[in-house]
N, C-alpha and C positions, 0 to 999 in steps of 0.2 A: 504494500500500500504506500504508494506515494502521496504526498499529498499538491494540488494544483493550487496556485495561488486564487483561479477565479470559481474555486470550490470550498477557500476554508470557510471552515468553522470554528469561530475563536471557541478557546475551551471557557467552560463555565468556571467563575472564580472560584466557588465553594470546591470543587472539585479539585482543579489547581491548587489551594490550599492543603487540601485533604491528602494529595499524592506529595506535596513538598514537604510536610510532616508526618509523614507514614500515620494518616488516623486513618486506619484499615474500617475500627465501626462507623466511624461517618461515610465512609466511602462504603460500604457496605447497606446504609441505612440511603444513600443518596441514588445508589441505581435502582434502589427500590420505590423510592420515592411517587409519588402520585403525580405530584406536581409535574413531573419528569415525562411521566405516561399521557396523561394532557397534551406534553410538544409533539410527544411521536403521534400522538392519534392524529393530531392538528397536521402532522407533514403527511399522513395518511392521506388525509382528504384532501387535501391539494394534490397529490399525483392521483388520485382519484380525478380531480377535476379536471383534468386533462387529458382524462384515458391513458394511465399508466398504472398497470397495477402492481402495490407494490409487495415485493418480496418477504417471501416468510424468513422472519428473523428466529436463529434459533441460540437460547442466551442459558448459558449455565447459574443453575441453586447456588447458594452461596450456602454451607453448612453455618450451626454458629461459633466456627471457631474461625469464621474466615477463609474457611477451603473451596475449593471449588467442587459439588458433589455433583449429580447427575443431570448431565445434559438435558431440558425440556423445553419444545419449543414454543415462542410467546411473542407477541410483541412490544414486548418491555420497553420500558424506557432507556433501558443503560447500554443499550448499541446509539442510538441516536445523542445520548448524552455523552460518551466517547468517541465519536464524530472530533470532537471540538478538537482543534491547538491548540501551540500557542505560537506567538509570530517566528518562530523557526522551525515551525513543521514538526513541534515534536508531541507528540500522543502524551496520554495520562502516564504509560509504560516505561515511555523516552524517560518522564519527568521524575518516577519513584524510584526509575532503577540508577538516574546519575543523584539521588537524593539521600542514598543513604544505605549503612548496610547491617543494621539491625535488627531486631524480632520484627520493628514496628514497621519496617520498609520491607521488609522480605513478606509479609500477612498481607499487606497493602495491595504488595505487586502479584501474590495470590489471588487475592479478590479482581485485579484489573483483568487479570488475564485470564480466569474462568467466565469472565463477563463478555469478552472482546478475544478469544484465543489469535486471531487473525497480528494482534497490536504485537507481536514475539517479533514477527516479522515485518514493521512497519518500517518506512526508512523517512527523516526528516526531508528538510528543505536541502541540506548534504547529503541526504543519501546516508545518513548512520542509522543505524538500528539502534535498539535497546540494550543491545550487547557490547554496540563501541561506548555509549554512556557508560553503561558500567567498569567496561575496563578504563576509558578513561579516568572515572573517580575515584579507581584502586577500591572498590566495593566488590573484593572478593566472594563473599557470600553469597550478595545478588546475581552473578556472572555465574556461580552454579546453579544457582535456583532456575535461574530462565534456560540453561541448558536441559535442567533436569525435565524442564515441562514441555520444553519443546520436542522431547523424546519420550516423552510418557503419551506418544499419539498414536500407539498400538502398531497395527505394519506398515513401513515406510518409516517409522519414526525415527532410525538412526538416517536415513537420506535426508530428512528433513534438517539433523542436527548439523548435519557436514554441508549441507548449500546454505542454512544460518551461517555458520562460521566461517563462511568461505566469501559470504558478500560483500563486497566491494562497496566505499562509498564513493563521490566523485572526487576524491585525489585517489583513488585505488587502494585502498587501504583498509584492512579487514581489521576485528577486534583485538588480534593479538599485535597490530601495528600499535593501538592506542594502549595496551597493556605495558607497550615497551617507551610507549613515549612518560607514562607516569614512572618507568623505572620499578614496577612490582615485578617480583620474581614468582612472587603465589600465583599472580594471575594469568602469568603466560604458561605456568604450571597446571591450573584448572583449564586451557583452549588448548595445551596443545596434549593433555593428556585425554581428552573430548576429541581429536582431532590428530595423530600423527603426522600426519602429511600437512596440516597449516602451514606452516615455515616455508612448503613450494607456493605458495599462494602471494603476488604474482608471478608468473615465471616468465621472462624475455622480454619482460617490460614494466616498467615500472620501477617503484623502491623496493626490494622484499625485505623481509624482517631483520633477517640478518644483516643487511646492508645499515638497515635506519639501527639499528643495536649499536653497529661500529661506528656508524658517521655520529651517534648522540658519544658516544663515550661508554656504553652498557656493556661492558668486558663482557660479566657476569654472564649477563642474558644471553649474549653471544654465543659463548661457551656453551650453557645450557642447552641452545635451539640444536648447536652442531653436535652436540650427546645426545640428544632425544632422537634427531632425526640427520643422517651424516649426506644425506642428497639432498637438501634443502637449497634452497636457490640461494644463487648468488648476485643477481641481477642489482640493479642500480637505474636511477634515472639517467636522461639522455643515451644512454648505450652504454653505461660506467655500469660495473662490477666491486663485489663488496673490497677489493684490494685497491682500487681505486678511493675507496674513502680510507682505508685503513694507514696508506703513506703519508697520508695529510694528520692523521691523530698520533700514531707511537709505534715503534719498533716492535715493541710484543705481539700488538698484536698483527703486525705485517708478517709476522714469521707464524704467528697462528694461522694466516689463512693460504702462507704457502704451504705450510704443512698439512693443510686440510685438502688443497688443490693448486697444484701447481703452474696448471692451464690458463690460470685468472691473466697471468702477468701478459701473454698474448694477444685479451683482448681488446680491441679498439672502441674508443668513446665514441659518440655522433659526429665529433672532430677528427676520429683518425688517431685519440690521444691513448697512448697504453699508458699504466699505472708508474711506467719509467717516468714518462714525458712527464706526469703531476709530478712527479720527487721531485723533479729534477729544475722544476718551472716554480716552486715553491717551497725546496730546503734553505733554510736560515741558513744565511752564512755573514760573517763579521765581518771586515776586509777593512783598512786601509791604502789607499790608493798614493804612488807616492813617484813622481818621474825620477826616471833609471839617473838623473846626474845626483838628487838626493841622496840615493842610496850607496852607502860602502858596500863594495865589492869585495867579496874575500871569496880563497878558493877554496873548492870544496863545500861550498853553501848552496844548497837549496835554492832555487827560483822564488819557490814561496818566501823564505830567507829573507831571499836580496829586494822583495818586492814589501816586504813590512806585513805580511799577510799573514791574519789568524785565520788558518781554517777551519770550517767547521765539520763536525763529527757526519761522517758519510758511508752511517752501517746502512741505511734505507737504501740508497745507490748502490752498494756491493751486494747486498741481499738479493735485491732483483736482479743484479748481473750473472749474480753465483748462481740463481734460480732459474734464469733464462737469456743466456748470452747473446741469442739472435734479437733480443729487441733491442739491441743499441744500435742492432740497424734495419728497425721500423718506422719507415717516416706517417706524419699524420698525413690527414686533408691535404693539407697545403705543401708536401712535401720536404718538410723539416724535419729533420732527425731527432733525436735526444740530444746530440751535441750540439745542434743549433738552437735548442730550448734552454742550454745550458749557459751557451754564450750570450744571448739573451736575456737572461738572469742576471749574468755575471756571474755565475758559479764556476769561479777558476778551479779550486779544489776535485771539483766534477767532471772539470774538462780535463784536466789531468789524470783522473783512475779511469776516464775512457781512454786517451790517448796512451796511458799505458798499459790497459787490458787489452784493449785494440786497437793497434796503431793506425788499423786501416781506416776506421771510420774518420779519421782528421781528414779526408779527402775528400768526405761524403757534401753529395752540392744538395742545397734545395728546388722548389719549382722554380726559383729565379736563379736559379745556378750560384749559387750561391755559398761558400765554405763557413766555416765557424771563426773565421778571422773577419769575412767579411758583416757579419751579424755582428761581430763584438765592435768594430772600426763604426758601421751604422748606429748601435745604441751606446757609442763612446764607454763602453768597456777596455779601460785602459789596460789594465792588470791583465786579461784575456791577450791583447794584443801585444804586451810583452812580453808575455810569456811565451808565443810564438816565435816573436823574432829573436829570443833565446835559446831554445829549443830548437838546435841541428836538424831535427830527421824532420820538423816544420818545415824545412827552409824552401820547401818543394812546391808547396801552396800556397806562399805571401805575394806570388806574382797570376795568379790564376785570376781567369777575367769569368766573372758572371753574364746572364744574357744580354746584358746592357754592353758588354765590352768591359768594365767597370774593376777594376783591382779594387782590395782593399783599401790603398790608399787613395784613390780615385776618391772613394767615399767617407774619408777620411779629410779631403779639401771638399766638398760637398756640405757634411756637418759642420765645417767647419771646428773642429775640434785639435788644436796648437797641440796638445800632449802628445796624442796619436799619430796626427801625419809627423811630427818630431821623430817617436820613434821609429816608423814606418822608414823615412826622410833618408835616416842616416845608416839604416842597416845594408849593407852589400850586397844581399843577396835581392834588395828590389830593383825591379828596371821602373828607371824614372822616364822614359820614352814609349810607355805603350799608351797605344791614344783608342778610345773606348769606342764604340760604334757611330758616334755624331762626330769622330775624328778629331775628340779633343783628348789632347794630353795635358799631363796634370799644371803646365804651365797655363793653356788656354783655359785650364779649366777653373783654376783660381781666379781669372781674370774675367771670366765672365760670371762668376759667382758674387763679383762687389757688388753691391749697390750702384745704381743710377745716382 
């Protein structure tokens, strides 16, 4: 039951009251009500008046302890008086079962639901049922209670529990999604022990559980969903996979989920981006930037060294190399590698455990032909660009021309950036005579870069 906006029914306040304080007797004394019977007769005779005749309602006894006892059919008042909302689509059921998790709320939501069985399965103006209220409110109790009744509907009644707990609201996201957004461990314990397979619930699209467990920080839950159920999806929005959120939060659990599946690290976001490209586009790194006449030169010292560079700790980039050495040469979308997301960044540190895991990828071009000198010269990554022209087995790609014709240094008087083409300027191994496809070289090219 959805509800249509040029269909509601505001809910009645006494009602609304009654289910927001779990008073089970007044809500028990209210479907019964006279007065109530009245409105239904009264909607009777209007679809009467129109030749419409209406539908036999068939509404359960209320026992008097509040239970629902044997189905009789009637035209009561308390189907037409559960009609109502309230402005967010939510039933009397939505409202007892995010209200509370109690004797008084759990009798309440007895009585709503022997009156109305149809309301278990109602979805608001989101598309939630009664089941994501409750997990959301971490009202463990009530989140059994409505499974249990939902499956006390004799044959079919375990189908009925698993397409409840399988439903989707409009962001895709079923009860144990909101179980894990409040951080309860009972109550993703009560839907997935109702349910083993929930965890694949979305699968190939979507956030799945496990993903929103890693990207919130819910270790625990994590753990849990992959011990209860070990093929549980791993899906992600936009085309990201749960290793994809995991490089962005902590090391533990990046090595949790290659150890759960190694496969992840393969594959591609809606951008072409593998879970390298996020490390690598987004690892913290410290750096001081400082031009090579600054620095004392001593032999035997480090690049990093002689550059004033703290790097930063880069067990997230070896994990995924050690895990899957061909994705440092997976370019995205756009044809950029990892080492060009690197230079990018500015993660010198980064570009060195590639160039020294793999030497070959420092050659690697993107769609614009493009090196990892030529990205670091374009977003005036100094430290990158020095490091190159120090670095001997480099010395092969500081004069490589992108589609444009365009060397590093070319793009280096382009930016305009004095450090760089400095560096670039004075190394030997540049040729300062190649002239780029509009047959400027970097003389002409300076000169036509001033200003008017």
């Amino acid at each position: 039951m959805e509800v249509e906006d040029n269909e509601t029914t505001h809910m009645n306040p006494e009602l609304l009251m009654a289910a927001c304080h779990g008073y089970h007797e007044r809500l028990t004394r209210l479907l019964n009500s006279r007065e109530d019977q009245d409105a239904a007769a009264m909607v009777d005779r209007r679809l009467n008046s129109v030749g419409v005749e209406p539908p036999p309602i068939v509404v359960d006894i209320i026992d008097h302890r509040g239970r629902p006892a044997t189905p009789a059919p009637s035209s009561s008042s308390s189907s037409f008086l559960l009609q109502g909302v309230t402005s967010d689509g939510d039933s009397a059921l939505h409202v007892v079962a995010a209200a509370g998790d109690g004797s008084v709320h759990l009798r309440s939501a007895e009585v709503i639901y022997g009156n109305a069985r149809r309301l278990v399965e109602a979805r608001n103006k989101g598309g939630n049922t009664p089941l994501h209220r409750a997990a959301r409110a971490g009202n463990v109790e009530m989140l059994a209670l409505l499974i249990r009744l939902a499956g006390e509907e004799g044959e079919g009644g375990e189908d009925r529990v698993r397409a409840l707990l399988r439903t989707q609201n409009e962001a895709g996201e079923t009860a144990l999604h909101e179980a894990i957004r409040a951080d309860d461990l009972r109550a993703v314990g009560v839907l997935m022990t109702a349910d083993p397979g929930l965890a694949r619930v979305p699968d190939g699209g979507g956030a799945s559980p496990l993903y929103l467990a890693v990207a919130l920080r819910r270790y625990v839950i994590a753990r849990d969903l992959h011990a209860r159920d070990n093929r549980l999806s791993y899906s992600g929005p936009a085309g990201q996979n749960g290793l994809h959120a995991a490089v962005l939060q902590s090391k533990e659990m990046t090595e949790l989920l290659l150890e759960w599946n190694k496969e992840l690290t393969k594959q591609q976001d809606e951008h072409g981006s593998t879970p390298l490209h996020f490390v690598l586009s987004l690892e913290n790194e410290t750096q001081v930037m400082l031009p090579l006449y600054a620095v004392p030169v001593k032999k035997g010292k480090a690049i990093a060294t002689l550059l004033n560079i703290t790097e930063a700790k880069l067990e997230l980039t070896r994990q995924l190399l050690k895990a899957d050495a061909y994705s440092a040469f997976q370019p995205n979308r756009k044809g950029s590698f990892p080492i060009h997301i690197a230079a990018s960044a500015g993660k010198l540190s980064a570009i060195i455990v590639l160039v020294t895991m793999f030497p070959g990828c420092a050659g690697l071009r993107d769609s614009d032909g493009r090196t990892f000198v030529h990205i670091a010269a374009k977003k005036k990554r100094y430290s990158i660009v020095a490091y190159a022209c120090q670095t001997p087995s480099l010395a092969t790609i500081l004069n490589k021309q992108d589609n444009e014709g365009n060397t590093a240094l070319h793009l280096a008087v382009e930016v305009g950036d004095w450090w760089i083409f400095a560096c670039l300027f004075v190394n030997k191994q540049v040729d300062l005579n190649l002239p780029n496809k509009n047959r400027y070289t970097l003389l002409e090219l300076s000169i036509n870069t001033i200003p008017t």
